[in-house]
C-alpha positions, 0 to 999 in steps of 0.5 A: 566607955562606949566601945563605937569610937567616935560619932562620924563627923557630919557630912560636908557640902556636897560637889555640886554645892561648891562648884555652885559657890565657885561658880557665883564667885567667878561670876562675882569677879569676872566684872573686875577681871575684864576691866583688868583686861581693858586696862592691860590692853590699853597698856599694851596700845600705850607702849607696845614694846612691853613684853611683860605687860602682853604677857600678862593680857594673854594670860588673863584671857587664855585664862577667862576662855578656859573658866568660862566655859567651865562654868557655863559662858561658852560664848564668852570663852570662845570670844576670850579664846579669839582674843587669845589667838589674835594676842598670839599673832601680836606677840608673834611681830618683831617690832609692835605698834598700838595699832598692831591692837586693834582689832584685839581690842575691839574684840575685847570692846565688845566682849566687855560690852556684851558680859553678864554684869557687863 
């Protein structure tokens, strides 16, 4: 019997290894991501008086503006971020129209157009 106890278990990927693989996953989904956002928002056009729908599009954006910079894209979060604060003014409105979107939505156009992968 040895009196060392049991050998260490080996060591596990490193930080940097799984914020690089966390990294190439949102990279990986941030093509779906922005066209989940192109069909909210052309939700949100279509019947504007959907709450849960904007909702929904503010957050996906306010939460594409905080990843992207985490990993790198900070044009892309300060455009998602604009697009955040544009939404903020939307939802603001007491009664909305499809064209209260407009100029959120081609914000979003451009930043489609413009994304890796895009």
């Amino acid at each position: 019997m040895s009196a060392e106890g049991p050998s260490p278990a080996a060591p596990g990927p490193s930080f940097e290894e799984r914020f690089a693989a966390l990294e190439r996953e949102w990279r990986q989904l941030l093509p779906a991501k922005l066209q989940e956002a192109l069909r909210r928002m052309q939700a949100c056009r279509t019947d504007p008086a959907d709450a849960a729908e904007l909702e929904e599009l503010h957050r996906l954006l306010h939460t594409l503006a905080g990843s992207a910079g985490t990993f790198g894209l900070h044009d892309l979060g300060s455009v998602a971020r604009a697009i955040e604060h544009e939404l903020d003014r939307v939802m603001a409105l007491p009664a909305r129209s499809g064209a209260d979107f407009d100029a959120a939505d081609r914000a979003l156009q451009a930043l489609v157009a413009s994304a890796p992968g895009g």
